[in-house]
N, C-alpha and C positions, 0 to 999 in steps of 0.2 A: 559733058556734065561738069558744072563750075563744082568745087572744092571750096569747105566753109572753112572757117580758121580753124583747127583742133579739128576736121572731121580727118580721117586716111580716105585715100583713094582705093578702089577695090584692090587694085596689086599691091598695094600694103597691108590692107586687111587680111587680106590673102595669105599674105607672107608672117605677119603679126598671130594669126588662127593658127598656123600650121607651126608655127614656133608653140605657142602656148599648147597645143595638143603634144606635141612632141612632148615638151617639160612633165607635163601634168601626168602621161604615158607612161615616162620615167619614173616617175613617184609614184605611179601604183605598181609599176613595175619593182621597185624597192620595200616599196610595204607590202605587198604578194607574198616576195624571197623570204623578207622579215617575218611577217605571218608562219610561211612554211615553215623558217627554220625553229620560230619558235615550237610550235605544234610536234616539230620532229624531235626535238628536242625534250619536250614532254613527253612525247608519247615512250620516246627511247629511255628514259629514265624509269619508267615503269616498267620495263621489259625487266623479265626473269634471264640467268644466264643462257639456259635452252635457248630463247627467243634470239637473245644478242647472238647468240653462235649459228642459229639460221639467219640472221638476218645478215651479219658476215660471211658467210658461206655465197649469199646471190650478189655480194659485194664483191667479192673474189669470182663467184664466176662470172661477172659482168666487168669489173674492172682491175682484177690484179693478175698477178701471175705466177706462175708457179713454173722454176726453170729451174733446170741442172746443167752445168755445163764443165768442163775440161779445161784448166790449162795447159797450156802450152808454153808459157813461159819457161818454165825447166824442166827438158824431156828426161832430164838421172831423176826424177823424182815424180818416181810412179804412183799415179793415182791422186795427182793433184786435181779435186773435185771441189765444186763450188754448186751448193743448194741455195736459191732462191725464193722466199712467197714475199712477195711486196700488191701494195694497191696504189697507183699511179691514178690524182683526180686533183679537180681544178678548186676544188671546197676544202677549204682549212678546216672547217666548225667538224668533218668530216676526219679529218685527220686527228685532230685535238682527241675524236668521240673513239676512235681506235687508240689510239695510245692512251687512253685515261681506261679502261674495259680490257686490253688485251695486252697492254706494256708494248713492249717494242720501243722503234722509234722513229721516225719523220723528217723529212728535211725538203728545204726546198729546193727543186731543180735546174739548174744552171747551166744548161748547156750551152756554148756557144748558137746555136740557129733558137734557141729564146732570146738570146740578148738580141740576133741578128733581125728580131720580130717582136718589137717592142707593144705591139698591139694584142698578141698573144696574152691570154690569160696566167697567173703563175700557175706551176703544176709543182704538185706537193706529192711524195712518193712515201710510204708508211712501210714499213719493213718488218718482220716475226724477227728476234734476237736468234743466233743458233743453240744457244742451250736450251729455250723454251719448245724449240720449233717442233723436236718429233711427236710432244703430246698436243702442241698447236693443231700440227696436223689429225691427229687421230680425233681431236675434240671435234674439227670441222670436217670429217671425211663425210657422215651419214648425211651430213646436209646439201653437198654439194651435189651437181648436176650437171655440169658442164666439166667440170674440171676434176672427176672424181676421179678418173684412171691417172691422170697426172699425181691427185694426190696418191694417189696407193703406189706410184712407181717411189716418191717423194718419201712415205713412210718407211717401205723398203729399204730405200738408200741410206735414212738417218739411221735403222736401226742395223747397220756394218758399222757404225758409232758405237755399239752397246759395250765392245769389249776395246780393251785398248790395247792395244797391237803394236810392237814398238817397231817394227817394222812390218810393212804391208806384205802380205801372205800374197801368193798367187790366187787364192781362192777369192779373197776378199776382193782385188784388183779385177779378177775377171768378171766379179759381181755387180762389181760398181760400172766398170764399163757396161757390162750388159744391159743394166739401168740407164746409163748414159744416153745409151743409142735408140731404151724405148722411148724416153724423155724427149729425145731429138724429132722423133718421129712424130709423137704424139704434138708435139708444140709448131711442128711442119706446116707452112699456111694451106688451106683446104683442106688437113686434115679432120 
């Protein structure tokens, strides 16, 4: 089959269709997101605190964490403990909607094996400050469902905080370990 001037041959039409489907896919694929965000966006701004602090609560048990952990850098220095609640996600508008309702603070993640994978989306990590964090916690315990026993180990431990202790007690030290270790166990993959 002869070809008119300006007519494509089918393997360009071909090729011409599956481009323009592709593009067009794209842009509804952008006006979707857009849509979505904005709707969430309203619909989040009507939320009452309760609401906000369930609705962070299935954000933390589906995407953040809650960890406690031990250093080791100087064993003369008993009871060097480090509490965690951050939400590690690939949505800024996400991040912005936590730090603007709960403070804290955000930043972007840099790891070397992101740099090494440049096709990789950025990942934005949000973090509780620690002076907010043990009423943080108790705000978000009732809601949560996945990560409730973490938080209550989590409240426990901030509140060997409450008093100030100029030097760690044996009590306090064996306290905080023993959190440690449930914390450990509990954040154990399978568990």
């Amino acid at each position: 089959m002869s070809n008119f001037p300006g007519q494509l041959s089918n393997s360009s039409l071909n090729k011409e269709s599956s481009r323009l489907l592709r593009s067009s896919s794209f842009l509804v694929d952008c006006d979707v997101r857009n849509l979505i965000s904005f709707l969430l966006s309203h619909i989040m701004d009507t939320m009452n605190h309760r609401e906000k602090l369930a609705y962070l609560a299935g954000i933390i048990d589906g995407e953040g964490s809650i960890m406690l952990w031990k250093s080791e850098i100087d064993p003369s220095r008993r009871g060097q403990f480090n509490l965690r609640v951050n939400v590690s996600a690939t949505d800024k508008c996400l991040m912005e909607w936590l730090f603007q309702n709960f403070g804290g603070h955000f930043y972007e993640m840099n790891a070397p094996s992101r740099k090494a994978n440049p096709h990789w989306k950025q990942q934005y990590i949000w973090e509780v400050r620690r002076p907010q964090m043990l009423q943080f916690l108790k705000d978000i315990h009732s809601f949560l469902v996945i990560k409730k026993e973490r938080c209550q180990v989590a409240i426990r431990f901030r509140e060997t905080f409450a008093k100030r202790e100029r030097f760690l007690t044996k009590e306090t030290f064996d306290l905080r370990m023993s959190l440690y270790e449930q914390m450990k166990h509990l954040n154990t993959r399978g568990s």
